[in-house]
DRENTORKOL-3810 file (N, C-alpha, C; in nm, 4 decimals):
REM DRENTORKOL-3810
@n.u->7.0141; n.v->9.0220; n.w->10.3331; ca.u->6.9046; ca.v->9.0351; ca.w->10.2398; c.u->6.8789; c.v->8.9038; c.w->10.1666
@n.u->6.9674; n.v->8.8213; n.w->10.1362; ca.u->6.9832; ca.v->8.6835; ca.w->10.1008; c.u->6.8206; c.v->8.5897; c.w->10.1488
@n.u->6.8824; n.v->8.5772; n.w->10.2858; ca.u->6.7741; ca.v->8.5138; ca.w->10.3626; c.u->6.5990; c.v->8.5751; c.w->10.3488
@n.u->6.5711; n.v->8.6844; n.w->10.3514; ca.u->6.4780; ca.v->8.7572; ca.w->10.3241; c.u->6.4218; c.v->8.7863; c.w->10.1602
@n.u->6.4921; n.v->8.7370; n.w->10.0917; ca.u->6.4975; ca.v->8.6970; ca.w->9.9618; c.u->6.4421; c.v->8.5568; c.w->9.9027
@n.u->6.5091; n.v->8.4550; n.w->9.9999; ca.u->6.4511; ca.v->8.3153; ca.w->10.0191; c.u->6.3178; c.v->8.3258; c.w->10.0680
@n.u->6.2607; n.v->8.3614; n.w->10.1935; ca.u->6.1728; ca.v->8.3807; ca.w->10.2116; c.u->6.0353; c.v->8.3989; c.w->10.1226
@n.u->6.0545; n.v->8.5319; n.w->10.0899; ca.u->6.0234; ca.v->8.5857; ca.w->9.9934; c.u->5.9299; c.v->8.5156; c.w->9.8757
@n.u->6.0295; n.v->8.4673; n.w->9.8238; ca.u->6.0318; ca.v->8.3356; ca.w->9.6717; c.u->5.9605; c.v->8.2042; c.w->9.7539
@n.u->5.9676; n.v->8.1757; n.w->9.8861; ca.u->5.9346; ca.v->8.0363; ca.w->9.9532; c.u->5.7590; c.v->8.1206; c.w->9.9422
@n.u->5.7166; n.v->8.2319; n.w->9.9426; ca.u->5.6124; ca.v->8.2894; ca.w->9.9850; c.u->5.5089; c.v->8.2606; c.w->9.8514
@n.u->5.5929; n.v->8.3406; n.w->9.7682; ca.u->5.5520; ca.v->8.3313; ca.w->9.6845; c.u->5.5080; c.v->8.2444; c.w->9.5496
@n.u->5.5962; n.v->8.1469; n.w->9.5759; ca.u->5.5714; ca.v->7.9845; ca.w->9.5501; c.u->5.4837; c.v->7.9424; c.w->9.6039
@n.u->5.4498; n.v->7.9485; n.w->9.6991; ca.u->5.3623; ca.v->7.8591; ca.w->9.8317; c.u->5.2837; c.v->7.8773; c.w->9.8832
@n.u->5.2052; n.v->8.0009; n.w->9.8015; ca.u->5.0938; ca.v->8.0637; ca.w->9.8419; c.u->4.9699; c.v->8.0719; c.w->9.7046
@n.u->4.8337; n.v->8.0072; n.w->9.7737; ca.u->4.7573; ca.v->7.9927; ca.w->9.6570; c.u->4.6615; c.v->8.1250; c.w->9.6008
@n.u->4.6914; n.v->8.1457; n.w->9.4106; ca.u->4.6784; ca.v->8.2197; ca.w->9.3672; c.u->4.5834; c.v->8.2325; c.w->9.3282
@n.u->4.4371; n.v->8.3024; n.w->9.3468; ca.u->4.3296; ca.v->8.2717; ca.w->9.2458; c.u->4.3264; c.v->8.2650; c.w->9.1629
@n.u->4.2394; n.v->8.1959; n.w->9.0517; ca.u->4.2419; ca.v->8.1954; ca.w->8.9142; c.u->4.1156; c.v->8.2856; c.w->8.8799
@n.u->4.0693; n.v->8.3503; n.w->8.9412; ca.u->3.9690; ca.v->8.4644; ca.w->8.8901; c.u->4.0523; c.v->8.5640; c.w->8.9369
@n.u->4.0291; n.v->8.6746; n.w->8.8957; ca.u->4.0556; ca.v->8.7884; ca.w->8.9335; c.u->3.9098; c.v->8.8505; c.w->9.0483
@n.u->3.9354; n.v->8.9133; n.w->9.2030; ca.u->3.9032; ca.v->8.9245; ca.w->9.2949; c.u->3.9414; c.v->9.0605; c.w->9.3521
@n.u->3.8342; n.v->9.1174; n.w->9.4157; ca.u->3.9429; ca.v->9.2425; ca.w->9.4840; c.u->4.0207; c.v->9.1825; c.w->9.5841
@n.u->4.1164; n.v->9.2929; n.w->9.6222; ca.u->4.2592; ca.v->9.2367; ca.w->9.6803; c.u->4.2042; c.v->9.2049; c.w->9.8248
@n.u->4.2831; n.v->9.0875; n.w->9.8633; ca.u->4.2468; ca.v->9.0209; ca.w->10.0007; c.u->4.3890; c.v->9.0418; c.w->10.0997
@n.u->4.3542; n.v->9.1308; n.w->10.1636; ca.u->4.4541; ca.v->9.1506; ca.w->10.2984; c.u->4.5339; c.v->9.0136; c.w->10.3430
@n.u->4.6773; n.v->9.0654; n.w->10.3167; ca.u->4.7797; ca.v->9.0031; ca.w->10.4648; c.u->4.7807; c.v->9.0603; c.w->10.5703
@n.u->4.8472; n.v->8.9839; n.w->10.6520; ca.u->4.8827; ca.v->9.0494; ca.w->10.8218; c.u->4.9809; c.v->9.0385; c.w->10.8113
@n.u->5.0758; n.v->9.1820; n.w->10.8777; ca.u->5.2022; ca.v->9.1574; ca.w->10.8907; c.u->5.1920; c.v->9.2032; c.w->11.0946
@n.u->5.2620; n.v->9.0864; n.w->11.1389; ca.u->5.2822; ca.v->9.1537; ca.w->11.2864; c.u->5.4263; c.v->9.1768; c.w->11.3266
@n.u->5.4598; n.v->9.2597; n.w->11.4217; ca.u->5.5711; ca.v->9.3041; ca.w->11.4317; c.u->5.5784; c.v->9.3037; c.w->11.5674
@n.u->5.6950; n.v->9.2270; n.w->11.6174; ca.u->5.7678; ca.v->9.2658; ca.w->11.7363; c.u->5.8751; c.v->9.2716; c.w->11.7429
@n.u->5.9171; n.v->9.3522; n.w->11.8306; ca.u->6.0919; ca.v->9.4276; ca.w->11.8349; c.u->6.1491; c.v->9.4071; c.w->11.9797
@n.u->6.2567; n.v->9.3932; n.w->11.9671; ca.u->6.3561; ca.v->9.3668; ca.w->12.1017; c.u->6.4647; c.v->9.4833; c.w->12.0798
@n.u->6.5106; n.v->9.5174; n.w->12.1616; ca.u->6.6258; ca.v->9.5964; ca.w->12.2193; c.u->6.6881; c.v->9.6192; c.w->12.3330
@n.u->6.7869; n.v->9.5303; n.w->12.3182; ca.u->6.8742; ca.v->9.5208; ca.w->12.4487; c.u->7.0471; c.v->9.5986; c.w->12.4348
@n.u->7.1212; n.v->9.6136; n.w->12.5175; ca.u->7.2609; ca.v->9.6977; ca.w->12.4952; c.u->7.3508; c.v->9.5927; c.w->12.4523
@n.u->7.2916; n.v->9.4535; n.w->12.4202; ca.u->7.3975; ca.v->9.3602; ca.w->12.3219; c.u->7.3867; c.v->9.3916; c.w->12.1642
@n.u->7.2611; n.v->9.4327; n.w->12.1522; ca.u->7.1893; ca.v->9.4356; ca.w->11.9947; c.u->7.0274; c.v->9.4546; c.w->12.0121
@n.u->6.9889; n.v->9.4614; n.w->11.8712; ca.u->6.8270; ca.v->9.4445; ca.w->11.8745; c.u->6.7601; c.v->9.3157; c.w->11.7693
@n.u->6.6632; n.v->9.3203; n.w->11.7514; ca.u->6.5962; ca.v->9.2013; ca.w->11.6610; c.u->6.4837; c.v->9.2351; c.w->11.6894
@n.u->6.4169; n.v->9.1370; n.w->11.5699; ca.u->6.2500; ca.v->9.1825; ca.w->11.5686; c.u->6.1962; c.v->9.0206; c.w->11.4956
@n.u->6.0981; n.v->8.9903; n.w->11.5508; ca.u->6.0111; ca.v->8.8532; ca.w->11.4972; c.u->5.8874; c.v->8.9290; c.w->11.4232
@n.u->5.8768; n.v->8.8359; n.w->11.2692; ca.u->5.7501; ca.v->8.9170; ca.w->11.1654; c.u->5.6695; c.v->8.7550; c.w->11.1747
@n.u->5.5828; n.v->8.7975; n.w->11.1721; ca.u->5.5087; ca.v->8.6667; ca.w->11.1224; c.u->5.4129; c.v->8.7624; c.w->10.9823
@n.u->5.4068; n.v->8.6888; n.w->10.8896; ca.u->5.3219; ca.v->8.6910; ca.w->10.7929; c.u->5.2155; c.v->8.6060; c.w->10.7529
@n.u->5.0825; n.v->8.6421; n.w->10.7633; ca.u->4.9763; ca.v->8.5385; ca.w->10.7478; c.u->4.9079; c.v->8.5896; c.w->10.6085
@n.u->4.8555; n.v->8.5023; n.w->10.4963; ca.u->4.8539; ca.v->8.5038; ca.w->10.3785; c.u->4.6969; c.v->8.5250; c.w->10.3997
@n.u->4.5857; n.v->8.5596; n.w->10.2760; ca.u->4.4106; ca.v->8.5228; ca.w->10.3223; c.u->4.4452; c.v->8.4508; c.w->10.3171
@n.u->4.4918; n.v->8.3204; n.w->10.2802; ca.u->4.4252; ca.v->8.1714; ca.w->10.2996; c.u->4.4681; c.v->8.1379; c.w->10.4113
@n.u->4.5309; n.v->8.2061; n.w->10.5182; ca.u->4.5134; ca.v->8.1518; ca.w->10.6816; c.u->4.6612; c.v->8.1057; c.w->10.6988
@n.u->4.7633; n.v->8.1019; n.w->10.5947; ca.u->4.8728; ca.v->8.0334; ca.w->10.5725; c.u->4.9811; c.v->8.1222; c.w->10.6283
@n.u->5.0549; n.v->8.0652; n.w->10.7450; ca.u->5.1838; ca.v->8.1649; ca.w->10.8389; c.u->5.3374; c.v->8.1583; c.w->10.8428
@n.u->5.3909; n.v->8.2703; n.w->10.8157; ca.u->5.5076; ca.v->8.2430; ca.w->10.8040; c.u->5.5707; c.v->8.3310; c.w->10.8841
@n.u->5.7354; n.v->8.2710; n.w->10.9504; ca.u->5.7367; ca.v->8.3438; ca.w->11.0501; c.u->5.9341; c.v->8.3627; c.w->11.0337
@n.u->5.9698; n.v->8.4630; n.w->11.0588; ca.u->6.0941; ca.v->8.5441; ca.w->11.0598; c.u->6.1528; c.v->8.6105; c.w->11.1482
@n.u->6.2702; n.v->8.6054; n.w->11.1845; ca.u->6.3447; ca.v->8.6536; ca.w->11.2483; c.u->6.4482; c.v->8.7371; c.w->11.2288
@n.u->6.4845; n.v->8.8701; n.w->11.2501; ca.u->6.5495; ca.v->8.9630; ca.w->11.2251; c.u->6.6566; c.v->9.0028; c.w->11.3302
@n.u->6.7745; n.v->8.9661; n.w->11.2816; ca.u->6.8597; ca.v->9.0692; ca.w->11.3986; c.u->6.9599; c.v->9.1975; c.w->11.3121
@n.u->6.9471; n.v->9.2744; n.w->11.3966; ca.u->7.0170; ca.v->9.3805; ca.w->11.3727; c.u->7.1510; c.v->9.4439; c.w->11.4225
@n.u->7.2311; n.v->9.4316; n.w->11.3173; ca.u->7.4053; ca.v->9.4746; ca.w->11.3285; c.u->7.4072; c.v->9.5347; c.w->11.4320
@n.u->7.3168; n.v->9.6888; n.w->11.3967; ca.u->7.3574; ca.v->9.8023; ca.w->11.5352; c.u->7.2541; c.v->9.8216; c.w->11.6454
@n.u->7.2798; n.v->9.8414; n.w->11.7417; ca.u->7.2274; ca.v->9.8949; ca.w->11.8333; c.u->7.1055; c.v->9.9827; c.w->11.8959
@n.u->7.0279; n.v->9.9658; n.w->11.7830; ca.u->6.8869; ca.v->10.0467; ca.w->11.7301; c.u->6.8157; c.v->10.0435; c.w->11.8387
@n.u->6.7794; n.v->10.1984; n.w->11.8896; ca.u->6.6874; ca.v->10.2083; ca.w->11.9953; c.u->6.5515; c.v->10.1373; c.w->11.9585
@n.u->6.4653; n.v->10.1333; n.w->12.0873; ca.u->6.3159; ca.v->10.0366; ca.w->11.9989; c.u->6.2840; c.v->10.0799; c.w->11.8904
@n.u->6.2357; n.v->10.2262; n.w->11.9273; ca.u->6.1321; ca.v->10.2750; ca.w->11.7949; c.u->6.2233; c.v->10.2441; c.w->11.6627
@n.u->6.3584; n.v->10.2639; n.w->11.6454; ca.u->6.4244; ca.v->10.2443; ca.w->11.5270; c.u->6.4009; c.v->10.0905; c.w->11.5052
@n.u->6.4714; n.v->10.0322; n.w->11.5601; ca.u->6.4185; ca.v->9.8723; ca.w->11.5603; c.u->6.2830; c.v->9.7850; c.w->11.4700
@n.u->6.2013; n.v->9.8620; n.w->11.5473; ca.u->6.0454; ca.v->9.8858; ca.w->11.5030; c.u->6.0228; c.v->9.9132; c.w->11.3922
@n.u->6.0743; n.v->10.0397; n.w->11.2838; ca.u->6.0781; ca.v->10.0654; ca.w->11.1957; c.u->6.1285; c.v->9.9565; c.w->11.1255
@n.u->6.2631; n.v->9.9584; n.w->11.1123; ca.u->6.3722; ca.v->9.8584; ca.w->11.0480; c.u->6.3056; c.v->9.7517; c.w->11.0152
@n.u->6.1698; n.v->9.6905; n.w->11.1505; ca.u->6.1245; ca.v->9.5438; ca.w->11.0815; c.u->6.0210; c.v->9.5797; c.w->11.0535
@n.u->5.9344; n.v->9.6871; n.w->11.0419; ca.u->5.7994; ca.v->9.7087; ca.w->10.9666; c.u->5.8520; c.v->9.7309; c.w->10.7872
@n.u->5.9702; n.v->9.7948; n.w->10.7500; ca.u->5.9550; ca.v->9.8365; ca.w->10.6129; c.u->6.0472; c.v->9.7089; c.w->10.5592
@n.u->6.1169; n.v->9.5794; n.w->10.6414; ca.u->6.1234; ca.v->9.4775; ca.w->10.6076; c.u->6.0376; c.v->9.3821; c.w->10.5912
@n.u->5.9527; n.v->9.3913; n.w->10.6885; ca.u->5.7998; ca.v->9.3326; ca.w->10.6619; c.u->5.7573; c.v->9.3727; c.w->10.5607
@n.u->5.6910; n.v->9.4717; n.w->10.5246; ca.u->5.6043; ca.v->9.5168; ca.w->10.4196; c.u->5.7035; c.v->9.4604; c.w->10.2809
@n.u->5.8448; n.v->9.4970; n.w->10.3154; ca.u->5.8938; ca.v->9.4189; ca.w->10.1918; c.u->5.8995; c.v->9.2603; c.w->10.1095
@n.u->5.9165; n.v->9.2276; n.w->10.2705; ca.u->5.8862; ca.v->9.0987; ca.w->10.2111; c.u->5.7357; c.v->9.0437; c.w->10.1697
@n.u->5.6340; n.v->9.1063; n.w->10.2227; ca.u->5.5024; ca.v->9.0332; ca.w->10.1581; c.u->5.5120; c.v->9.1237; c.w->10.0335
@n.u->5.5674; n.v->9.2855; n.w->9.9884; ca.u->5.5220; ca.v->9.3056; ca.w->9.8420; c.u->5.5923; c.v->9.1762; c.w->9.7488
@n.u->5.7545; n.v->9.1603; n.w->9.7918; ca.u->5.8271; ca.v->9.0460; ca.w->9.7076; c.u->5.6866; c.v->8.9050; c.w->9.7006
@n.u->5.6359; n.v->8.8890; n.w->9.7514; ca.u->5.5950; ca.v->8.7764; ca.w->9.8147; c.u->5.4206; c.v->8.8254; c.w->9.7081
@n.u->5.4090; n.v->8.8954; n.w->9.6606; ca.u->5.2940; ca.v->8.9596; ca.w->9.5649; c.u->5.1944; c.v->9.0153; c.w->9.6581
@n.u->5.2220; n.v->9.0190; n.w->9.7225; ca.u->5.0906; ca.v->9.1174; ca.w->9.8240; c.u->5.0270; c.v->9.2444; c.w->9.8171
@n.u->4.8620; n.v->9.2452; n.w->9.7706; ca.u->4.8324; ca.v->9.3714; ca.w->9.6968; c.u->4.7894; c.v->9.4618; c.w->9.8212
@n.u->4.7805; n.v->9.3980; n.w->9.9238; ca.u->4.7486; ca.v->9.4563; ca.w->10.0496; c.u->4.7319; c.v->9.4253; c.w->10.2196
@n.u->4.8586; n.v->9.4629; n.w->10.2721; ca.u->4.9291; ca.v->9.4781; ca.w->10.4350; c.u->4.8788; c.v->9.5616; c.w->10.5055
@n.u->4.8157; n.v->9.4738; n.w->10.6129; ca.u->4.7475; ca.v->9.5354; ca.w->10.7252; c.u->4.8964; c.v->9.4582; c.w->10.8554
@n.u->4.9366; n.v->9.6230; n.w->10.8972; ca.u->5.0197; ca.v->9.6296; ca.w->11.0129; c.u->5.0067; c.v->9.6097; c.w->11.1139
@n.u->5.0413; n.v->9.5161; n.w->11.2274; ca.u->5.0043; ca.v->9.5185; ca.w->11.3695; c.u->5.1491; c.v->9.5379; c.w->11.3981
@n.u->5.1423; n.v->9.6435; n.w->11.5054; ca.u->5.2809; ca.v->9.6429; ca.w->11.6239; c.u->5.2493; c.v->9.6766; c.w->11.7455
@n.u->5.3036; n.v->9.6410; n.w->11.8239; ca.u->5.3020; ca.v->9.6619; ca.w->11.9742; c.u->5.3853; c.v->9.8141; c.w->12.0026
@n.u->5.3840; n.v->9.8991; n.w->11.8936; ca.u->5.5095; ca.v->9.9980; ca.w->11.9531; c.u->5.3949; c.v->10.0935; c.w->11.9251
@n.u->5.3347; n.v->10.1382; n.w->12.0140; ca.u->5.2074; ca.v->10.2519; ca.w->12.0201; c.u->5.2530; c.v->10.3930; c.w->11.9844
@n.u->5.4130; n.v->10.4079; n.w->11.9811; ca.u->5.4670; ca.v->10.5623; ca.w->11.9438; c.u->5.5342; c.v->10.5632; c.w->11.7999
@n.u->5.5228; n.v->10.4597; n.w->11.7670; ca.u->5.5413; ca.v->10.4397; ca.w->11.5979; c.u->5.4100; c.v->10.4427; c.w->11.4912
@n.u->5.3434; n.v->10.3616; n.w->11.5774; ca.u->5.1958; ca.v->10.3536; ca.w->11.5304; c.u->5.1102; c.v->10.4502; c.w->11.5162
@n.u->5.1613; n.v->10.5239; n.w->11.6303; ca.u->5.0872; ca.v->10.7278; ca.w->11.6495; c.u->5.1505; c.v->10.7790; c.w->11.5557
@n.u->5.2462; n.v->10.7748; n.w->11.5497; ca.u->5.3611; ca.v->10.8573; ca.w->11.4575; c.u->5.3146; c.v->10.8174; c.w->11.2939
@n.u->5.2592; n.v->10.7038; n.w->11.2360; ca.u->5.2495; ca.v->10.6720; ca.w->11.1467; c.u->5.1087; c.v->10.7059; c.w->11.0618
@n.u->5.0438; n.v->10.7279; n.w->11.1855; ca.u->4.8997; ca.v->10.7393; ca.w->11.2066; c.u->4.8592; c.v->10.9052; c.w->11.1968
@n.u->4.9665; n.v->10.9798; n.w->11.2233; ca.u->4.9474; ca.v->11.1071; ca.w->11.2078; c.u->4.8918; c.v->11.1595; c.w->11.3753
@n.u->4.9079; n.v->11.0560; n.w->11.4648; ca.u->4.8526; ca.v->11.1124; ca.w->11.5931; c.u->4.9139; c.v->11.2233; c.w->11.6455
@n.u->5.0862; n.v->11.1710; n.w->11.6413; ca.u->5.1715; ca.v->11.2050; ca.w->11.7000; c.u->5.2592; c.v->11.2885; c.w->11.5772
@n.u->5.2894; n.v->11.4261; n.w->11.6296; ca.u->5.4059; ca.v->11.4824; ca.w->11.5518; c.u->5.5398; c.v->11.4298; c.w->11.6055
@n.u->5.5790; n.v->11.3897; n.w->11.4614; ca.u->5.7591; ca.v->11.3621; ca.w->11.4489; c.u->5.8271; c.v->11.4405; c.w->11.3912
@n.u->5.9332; n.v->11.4702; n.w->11.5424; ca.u->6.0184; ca.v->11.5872; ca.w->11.5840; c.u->6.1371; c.v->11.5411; c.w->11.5462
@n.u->6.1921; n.v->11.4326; n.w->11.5952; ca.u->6.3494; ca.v->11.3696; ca.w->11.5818; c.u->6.3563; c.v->11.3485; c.w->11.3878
@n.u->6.5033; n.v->11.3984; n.w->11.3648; ca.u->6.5117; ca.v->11.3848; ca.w->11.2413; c.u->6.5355; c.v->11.2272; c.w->11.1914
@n.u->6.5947; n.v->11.1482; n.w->11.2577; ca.u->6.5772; ca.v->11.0258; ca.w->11.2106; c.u->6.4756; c.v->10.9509; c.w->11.2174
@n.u->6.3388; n.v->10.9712; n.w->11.2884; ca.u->6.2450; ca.v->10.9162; ca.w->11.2701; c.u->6.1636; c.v->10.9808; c.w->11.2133
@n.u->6.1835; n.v->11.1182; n.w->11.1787; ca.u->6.1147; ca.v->11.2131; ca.w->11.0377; c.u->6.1820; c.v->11.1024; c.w->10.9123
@n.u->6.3173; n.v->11.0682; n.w->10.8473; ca.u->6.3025; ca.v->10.9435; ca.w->10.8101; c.u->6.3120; c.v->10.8253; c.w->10.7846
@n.u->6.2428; n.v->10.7773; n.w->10.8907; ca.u->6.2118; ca.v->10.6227; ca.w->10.9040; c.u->6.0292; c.v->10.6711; c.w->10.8274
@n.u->6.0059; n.v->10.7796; n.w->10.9129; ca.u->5.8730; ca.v->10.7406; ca.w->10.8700; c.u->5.8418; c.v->10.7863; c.w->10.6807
@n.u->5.9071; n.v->10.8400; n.w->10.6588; ca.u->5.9383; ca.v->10.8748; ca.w->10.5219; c.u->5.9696; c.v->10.7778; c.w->10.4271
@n.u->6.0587; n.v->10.7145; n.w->10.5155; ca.u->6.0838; ca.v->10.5727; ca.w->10.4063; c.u->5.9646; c.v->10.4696; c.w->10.4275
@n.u->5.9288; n.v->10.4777; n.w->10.5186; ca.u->5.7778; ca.v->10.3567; ca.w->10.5349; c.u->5.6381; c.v->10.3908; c.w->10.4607
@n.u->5.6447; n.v->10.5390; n.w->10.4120; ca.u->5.5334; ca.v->10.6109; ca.w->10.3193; c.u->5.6041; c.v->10.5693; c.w->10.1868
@n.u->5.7143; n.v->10.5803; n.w->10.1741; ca.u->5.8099; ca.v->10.5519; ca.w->10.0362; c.u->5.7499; c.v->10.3855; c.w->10.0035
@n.u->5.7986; n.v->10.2926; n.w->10.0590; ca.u->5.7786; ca.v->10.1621; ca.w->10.0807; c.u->5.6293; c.v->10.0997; c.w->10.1268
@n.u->5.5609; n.v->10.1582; n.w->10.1920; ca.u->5.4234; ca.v->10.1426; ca.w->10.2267; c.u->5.3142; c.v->10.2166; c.w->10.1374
END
């Protein structure tokens, strides 16, 4: 959490603040996830409105199937741009059964991704 903390503060330092007050101008958070039977990880890039990108790398202790994976770096994402003052995260992921699931397309059956997605409504 250290590192994601740095981040964070590097974001939020380094990102220009209006001096009017404006309605809120969208970040991008994108998300991709890996999962292999060594471990998993996930790369975030964060792009600020002013066009400004920052980019992160996540690995993960355990063994997290994708969709968990997926999760793990979306509600780390979203965390780090709120640390980072962000009044509003627009999500991209490549994981189309998280995205359904989040989206209300898809009913979620499995209890651990009943909550993942619970904690990403908590956090999101």
């Amino acid at each position: 959490m250290i590192k994601a903390q740095a981040l964070a503060n590097f974001l939020a330092e380094n990102t220009n603040t209006p001096a009017i007050a404006t309605a809120p101008s969208s970040w991008n958070l994108y998300v991709d996830c890996s999962s292999t039977k060594d471990g998993s990880g996930a790369s975030l890039i964060i792009e600020t409105p002013q066009g400004e990108r920052y980019e992160h790398t996540l690995t993960f202790m355990s063994k997290a199937p994708n969709n968990e994976a997926e999760y793990e770096a979306l509600i780390a994402g979203i965390e780090l741009c709120y640390m980072a003052r962000a009044d509003l995260v627009k999500v991209y992921s490549d994981s189309q059964l998280v995205v359904s699931m989040l989206n209300g397309d898809y009913k979620v059956k499995d209890n651990i991704m009943v909550a993942y997605c619970r904690c990403f409504i908590q956090v999101g």
